[in-house]
N, CA, C and O atoms as a Tinker XYZ file with bonds, in Angstrom:
   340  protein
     1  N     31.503000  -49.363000  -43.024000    73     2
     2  CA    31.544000  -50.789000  -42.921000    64     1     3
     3  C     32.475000  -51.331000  -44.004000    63     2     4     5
     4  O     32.689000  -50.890000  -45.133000    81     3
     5  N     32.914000  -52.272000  -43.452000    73     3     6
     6  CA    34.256000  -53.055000  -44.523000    64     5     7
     7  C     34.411000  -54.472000  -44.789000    63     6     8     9
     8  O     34.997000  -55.309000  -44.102000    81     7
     9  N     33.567000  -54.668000  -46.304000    73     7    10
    10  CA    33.417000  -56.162000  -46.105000    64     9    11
    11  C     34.943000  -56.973000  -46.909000    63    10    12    13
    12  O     35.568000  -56.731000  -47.942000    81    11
    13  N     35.059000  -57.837000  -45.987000    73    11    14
    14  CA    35.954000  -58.941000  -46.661000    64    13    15
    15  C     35.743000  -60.366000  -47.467000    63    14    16    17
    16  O     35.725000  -61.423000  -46.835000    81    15
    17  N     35.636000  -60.344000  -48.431000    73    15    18
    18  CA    35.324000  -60.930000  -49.429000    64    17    19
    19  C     36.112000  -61.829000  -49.888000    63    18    20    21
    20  O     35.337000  -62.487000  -50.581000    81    19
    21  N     37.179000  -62.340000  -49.986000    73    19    22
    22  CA    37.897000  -63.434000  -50.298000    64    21    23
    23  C     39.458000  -63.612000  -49.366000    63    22    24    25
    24  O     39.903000  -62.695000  -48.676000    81    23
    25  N     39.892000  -64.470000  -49.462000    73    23    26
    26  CA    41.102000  -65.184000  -48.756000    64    25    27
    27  C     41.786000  -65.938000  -50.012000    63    26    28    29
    28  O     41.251000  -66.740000  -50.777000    81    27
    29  N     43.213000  -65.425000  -50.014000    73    27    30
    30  CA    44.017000  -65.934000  -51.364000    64    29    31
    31  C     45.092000  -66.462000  -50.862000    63    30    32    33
    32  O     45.765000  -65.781000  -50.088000    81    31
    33  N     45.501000  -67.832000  -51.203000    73    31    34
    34  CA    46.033000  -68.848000  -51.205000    64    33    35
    35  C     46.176000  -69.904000  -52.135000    63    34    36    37
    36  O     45.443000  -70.883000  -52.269000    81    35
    37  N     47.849000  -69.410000  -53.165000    73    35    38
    38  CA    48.210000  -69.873000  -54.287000    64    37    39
    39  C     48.490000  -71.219000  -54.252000    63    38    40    41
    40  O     48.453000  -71.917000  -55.265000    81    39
    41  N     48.917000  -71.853000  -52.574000    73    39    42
    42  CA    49.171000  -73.418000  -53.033000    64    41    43
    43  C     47.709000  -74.179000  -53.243000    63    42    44    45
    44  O     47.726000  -74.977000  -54.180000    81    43
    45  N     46.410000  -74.067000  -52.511000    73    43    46
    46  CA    45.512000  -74.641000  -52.950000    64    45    47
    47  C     44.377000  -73.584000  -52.809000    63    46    48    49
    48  O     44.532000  -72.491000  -52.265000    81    47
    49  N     43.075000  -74.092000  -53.430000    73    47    50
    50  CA    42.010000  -73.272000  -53.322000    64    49    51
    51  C     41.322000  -73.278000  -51.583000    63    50    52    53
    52  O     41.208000  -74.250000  -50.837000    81    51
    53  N     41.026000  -72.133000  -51.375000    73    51    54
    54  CA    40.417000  -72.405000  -49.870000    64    53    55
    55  C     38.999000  -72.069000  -49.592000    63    54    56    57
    56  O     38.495000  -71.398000  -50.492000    81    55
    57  N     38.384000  -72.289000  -48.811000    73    55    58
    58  CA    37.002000  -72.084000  -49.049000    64    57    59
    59  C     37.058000  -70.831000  -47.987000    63    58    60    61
    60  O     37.675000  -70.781000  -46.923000    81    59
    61  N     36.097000  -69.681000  -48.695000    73    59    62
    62  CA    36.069000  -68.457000  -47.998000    64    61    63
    63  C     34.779000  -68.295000  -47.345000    63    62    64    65
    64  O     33.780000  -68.993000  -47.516000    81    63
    65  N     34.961000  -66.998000  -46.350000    73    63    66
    66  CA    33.672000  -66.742000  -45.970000    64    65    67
    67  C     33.589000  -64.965000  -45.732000    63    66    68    69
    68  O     34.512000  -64.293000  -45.272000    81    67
    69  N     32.456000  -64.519000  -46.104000    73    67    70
    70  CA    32.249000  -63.287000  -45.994000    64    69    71
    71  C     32.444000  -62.623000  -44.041000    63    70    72    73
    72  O     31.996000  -63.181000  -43.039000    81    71
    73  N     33.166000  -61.448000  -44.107000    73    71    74
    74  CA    33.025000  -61.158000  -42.436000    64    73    75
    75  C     32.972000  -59.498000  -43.168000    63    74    76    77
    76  O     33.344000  -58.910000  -44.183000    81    75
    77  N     32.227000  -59.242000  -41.854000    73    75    78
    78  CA    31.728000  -57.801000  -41.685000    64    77    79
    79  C     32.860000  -56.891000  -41.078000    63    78    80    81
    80  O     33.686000  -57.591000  -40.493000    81    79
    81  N     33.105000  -55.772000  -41.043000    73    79    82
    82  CA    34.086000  -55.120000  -40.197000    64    81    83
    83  C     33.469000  -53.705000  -39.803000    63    82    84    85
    84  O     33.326000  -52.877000  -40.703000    81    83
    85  N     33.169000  -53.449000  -38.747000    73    83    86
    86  CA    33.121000  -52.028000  -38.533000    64    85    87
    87  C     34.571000  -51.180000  -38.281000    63    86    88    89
    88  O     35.339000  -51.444000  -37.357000    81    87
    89  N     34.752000  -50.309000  -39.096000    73    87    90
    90  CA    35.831000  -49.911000  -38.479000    64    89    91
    91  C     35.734000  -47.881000  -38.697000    63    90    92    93
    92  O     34.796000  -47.454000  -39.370000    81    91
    93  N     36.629000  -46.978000  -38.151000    73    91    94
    94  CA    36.260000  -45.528000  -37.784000    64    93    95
    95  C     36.329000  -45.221000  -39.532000    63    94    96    97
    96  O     36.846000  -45.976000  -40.356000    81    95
    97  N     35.577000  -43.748000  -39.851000    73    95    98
    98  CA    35.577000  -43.821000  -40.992000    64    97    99
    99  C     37.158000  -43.258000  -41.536000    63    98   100   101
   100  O     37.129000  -43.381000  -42.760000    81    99
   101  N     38.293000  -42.784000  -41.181000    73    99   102
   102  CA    39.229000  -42.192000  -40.916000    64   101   103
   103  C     40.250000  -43.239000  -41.312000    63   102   104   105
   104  O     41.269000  -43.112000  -41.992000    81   103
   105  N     39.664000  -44.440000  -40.646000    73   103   106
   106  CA    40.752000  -45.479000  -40.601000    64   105   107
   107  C     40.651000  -46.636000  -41.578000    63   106   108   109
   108  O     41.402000  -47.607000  -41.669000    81   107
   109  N     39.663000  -46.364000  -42.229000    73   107   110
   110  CA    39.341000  -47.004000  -44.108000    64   109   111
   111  C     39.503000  -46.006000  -45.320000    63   110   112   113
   112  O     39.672000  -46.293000  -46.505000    81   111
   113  N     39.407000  -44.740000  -44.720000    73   111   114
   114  CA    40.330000  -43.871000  -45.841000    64   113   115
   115  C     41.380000  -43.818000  -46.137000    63   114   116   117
   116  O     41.840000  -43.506000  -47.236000    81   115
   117  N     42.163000  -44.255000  -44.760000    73   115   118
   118  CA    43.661000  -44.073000  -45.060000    64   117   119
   119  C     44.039000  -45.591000  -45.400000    63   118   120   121
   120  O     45.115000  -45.889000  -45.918000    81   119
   121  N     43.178000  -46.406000  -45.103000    73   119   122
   122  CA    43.673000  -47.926000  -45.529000    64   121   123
   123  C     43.245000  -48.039000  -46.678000    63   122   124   125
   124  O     43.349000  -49.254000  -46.844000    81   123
   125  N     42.818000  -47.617000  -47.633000    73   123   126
   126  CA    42.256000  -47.318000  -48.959000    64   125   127
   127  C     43.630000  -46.913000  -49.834000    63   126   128   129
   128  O     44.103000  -47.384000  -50.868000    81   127
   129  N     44.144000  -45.587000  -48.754000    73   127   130
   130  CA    45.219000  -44.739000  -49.566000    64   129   131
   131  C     46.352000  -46.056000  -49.620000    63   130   132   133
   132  O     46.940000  -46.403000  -50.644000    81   131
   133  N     46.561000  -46.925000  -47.771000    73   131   134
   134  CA    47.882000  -47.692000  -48.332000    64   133   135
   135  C     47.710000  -48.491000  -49.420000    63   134   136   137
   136  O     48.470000  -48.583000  -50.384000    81   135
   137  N     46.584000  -49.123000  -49.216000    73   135   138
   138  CA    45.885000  -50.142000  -50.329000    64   137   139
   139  C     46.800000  -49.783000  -51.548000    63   138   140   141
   140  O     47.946000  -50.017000  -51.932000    81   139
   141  N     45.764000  -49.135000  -51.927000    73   139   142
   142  CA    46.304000  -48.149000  -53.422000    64   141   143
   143  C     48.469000  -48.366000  -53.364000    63   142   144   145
   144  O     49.202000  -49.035000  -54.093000    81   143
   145  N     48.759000  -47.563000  -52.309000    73   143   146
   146  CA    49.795000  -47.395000  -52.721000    64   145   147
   147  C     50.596000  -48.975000  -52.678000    63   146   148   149
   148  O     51.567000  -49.091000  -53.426000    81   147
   149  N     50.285000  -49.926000  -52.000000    73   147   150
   150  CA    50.481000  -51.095000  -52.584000    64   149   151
   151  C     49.858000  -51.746000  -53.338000    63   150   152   153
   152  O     49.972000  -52.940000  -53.059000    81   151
   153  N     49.004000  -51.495000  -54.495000    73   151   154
   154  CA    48.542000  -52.033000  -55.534000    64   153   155
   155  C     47.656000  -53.527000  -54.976000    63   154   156   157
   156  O     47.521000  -54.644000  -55.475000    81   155
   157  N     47.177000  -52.902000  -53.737000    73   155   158
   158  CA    46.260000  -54.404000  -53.622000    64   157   159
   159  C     44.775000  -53.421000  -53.223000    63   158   160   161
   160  O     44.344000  -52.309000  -53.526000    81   159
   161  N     44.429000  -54.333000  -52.555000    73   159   162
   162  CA    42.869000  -54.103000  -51.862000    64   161   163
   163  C     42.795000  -53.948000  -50.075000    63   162   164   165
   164  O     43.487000  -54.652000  -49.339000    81   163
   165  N     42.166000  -53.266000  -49.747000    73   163   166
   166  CA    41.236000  -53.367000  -48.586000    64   165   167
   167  C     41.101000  -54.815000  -47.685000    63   166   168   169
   168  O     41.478000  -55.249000  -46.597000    81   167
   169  N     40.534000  -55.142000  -48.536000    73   167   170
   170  CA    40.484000  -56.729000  -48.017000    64   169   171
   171  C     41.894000  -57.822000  -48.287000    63   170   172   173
   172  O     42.033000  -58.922000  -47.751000    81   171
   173  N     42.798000  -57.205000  -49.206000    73   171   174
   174  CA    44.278000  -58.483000  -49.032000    64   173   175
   175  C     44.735000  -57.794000  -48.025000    63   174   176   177
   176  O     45.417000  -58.575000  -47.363000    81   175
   177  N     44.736000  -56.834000  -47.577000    73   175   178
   178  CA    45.526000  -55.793000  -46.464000    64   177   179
   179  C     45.421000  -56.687000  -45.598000    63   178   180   181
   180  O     46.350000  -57.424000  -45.267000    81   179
   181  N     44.184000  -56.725000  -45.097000    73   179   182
   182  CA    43.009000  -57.180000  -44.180000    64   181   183
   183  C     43.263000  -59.360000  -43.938000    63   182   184   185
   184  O     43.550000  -59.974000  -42.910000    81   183
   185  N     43.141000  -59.602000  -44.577000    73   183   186
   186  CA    43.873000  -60.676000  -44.927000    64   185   187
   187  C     44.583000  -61.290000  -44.562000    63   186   188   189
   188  O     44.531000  -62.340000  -43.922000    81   187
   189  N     45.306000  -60.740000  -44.906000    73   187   190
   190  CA    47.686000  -61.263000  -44.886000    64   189   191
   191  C     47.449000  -60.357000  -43.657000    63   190   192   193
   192  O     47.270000  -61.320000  -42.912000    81   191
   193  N     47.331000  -59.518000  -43.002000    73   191   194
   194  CA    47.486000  -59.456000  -41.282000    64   193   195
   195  C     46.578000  -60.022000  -40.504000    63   194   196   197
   196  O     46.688000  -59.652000  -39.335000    81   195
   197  N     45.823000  -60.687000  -40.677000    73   195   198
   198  CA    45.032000  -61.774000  -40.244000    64   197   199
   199  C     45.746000  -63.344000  -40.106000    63   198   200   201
   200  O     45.840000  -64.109000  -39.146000    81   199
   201  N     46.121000  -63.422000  -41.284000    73   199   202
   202  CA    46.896000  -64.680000  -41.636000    64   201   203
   203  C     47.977000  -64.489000  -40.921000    63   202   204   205
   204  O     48.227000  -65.451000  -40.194000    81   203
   205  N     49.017000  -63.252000  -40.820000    73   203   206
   206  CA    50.134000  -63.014000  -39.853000    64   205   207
   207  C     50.002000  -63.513000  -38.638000    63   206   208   209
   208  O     50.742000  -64.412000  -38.239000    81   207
   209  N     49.024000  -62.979000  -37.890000    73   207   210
   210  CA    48.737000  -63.045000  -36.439000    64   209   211
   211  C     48.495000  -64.358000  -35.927000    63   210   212   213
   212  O     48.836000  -64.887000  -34.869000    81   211
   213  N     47.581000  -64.928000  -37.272000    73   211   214
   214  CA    47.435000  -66.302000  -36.956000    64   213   215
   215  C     48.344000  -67.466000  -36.638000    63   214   216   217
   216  O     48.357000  -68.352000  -35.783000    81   215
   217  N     49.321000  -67.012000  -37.964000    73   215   218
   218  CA    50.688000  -67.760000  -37.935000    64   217   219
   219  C     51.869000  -67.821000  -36.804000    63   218   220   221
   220  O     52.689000  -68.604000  -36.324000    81   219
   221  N     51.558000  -66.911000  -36.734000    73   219   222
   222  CA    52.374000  -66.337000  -35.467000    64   221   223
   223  C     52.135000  -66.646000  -34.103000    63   222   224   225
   224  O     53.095000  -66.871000  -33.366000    81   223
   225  N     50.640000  -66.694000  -33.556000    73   223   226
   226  CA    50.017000  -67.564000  -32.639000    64   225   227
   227  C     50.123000  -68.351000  -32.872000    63   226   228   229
   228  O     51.124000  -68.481000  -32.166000    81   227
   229  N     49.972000  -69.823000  -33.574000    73   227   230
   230  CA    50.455000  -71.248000  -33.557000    64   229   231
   231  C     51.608000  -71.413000  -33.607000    63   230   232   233
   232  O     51.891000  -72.536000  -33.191000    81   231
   233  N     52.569000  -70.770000  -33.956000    73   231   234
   234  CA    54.211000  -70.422000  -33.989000    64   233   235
   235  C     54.914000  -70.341000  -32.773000    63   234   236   237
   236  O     55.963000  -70.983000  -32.723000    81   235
   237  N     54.514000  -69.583000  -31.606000    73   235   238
   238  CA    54.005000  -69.082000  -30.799000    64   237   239
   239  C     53.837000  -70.680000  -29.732000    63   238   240   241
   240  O     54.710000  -71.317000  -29.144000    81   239
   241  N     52.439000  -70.891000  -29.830000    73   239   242
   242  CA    52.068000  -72.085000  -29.337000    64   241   243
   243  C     52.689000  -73.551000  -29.397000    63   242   244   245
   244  O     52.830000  -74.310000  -28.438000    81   243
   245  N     52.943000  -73.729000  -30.385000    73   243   246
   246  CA    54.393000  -74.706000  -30.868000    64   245   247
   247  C     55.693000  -74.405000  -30.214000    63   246   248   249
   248  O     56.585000  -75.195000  -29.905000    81   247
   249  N     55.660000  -73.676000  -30.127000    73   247   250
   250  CA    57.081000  -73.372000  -29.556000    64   249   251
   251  C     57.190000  -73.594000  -27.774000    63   250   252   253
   252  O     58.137000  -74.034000  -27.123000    81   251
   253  N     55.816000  -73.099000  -27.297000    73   251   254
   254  CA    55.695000  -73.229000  -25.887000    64   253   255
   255  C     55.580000  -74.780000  -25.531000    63   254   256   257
   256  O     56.133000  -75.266000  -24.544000    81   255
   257  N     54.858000  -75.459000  -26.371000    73   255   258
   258  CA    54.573000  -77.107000  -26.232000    64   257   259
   259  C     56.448000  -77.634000  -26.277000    63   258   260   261
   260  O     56.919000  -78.554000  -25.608000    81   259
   261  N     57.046000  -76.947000  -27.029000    73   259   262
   262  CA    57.981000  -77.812000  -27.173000    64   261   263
   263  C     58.815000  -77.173000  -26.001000    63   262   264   265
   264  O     59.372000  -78.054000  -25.346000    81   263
   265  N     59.029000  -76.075000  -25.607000    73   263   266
   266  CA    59.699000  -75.870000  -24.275000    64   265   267
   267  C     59.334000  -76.649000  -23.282000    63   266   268   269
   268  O     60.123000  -77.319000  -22.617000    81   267
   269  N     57.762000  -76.595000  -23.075000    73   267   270
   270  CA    57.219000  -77.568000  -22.015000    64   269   271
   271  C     57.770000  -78.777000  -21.917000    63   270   272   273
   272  O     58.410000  -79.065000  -20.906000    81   271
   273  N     57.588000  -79.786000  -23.083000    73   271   274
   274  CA    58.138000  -81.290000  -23.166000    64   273   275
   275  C     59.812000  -81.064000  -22.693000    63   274   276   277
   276  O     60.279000  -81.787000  -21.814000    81   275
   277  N     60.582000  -80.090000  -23.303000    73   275   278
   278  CA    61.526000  -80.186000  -22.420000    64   277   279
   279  C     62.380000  -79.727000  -21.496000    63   278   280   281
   280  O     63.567000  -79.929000  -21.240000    81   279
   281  N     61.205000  -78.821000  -20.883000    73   279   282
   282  CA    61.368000  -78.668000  -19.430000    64   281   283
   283  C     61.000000  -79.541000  -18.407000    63   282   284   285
   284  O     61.424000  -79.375000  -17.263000    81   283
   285  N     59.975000  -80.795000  -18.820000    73   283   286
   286  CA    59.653000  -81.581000  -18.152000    64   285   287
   287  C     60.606000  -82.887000  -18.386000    63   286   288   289
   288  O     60.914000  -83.490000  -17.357000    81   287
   289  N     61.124000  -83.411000  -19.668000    73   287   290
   290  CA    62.094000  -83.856000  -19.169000    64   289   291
   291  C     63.453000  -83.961000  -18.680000    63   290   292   293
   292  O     64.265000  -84.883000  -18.738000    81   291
   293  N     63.514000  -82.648000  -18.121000    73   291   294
   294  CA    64.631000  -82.696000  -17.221000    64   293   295
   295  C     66.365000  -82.720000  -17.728000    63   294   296   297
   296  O     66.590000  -83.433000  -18.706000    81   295
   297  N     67.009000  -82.324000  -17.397000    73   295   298
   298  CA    68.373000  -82.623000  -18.226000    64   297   299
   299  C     69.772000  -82.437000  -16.757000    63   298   300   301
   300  O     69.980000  -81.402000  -16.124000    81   299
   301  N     70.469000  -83.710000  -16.587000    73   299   302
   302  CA    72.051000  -83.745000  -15.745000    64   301   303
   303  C     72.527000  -82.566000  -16.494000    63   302   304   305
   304  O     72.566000  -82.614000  -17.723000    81   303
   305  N     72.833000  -81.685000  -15.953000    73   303   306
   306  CA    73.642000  -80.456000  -16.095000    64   305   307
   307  C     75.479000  -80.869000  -15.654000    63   306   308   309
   308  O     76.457000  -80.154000  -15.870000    81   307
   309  N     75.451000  -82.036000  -15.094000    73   307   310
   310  CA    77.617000  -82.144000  -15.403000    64   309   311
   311  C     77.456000  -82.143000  -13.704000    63   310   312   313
   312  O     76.506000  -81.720000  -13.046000    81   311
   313  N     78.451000  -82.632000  -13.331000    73   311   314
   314  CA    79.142000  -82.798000  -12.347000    64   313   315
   315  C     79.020000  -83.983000  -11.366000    63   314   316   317
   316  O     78.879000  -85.063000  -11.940000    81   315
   317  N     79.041000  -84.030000   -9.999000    73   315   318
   318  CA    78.175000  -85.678000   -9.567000    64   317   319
   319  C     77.601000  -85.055000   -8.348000    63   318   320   321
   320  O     77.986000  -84.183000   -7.568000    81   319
   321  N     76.120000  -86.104000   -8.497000    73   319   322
   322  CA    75.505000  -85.872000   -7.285000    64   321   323
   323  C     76.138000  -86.350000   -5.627000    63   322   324   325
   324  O     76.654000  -87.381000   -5.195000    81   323
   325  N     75.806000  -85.095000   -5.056000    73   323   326
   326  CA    75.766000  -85.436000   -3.684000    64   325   327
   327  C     75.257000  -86.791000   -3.203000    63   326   328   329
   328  O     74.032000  -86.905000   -3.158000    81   327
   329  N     75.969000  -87.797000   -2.851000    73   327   330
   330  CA    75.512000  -88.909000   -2.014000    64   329   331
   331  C     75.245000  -88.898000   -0.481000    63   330   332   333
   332  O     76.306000  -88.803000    0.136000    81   331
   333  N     74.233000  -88.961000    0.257000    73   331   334
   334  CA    74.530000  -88.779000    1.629000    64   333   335
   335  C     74.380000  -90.149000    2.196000    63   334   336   337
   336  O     73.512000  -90.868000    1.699000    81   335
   337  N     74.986000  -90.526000    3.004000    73   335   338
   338  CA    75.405000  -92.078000    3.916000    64   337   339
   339  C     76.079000  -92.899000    4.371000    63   338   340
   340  O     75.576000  -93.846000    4.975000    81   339
């Protein structure tokens, strides 16, 4: 079991909350070893790819809202319309 214990964020303080993780035992040994070899923790690992995914989904989502708005309004692409009469 792999608890996560804080969320770090230098522009302001944020309010945290404890979450549980089950994860294989294989796959917290070796996230231990990257840990280590980047001089952080388990839980910033855990974290900042949390925060990634997140960012990235509203990034993501923003981006589709704004295609939408202007795909809906429409754009004259050049030349002149067909008149029939």
């Amino acid at each position: 079991m792999l608890h996560v214990f804080t969320c770090y964020n230098t522009a302001r303080p944020v309010a945290t909350q404890n979450l549980t993780l089950k994860l294989p035992a294989e796959t917290i040994k070796r996230a231990k070893v990257v840990a280590a070899e980047r001089g952080t923790s388990i839980s910033a690992l855990v974290t900042r790819k949390i925060e990634d995914i997140v960012g990235e989904d509203a990034a993501y989502q923003a981006a589709r809202r704004r295609a939408t708005e202007w795909l809906a309004h429409g754009w004259h692409l050049g030349g002149d319309r067909r008149r029939d009469g």
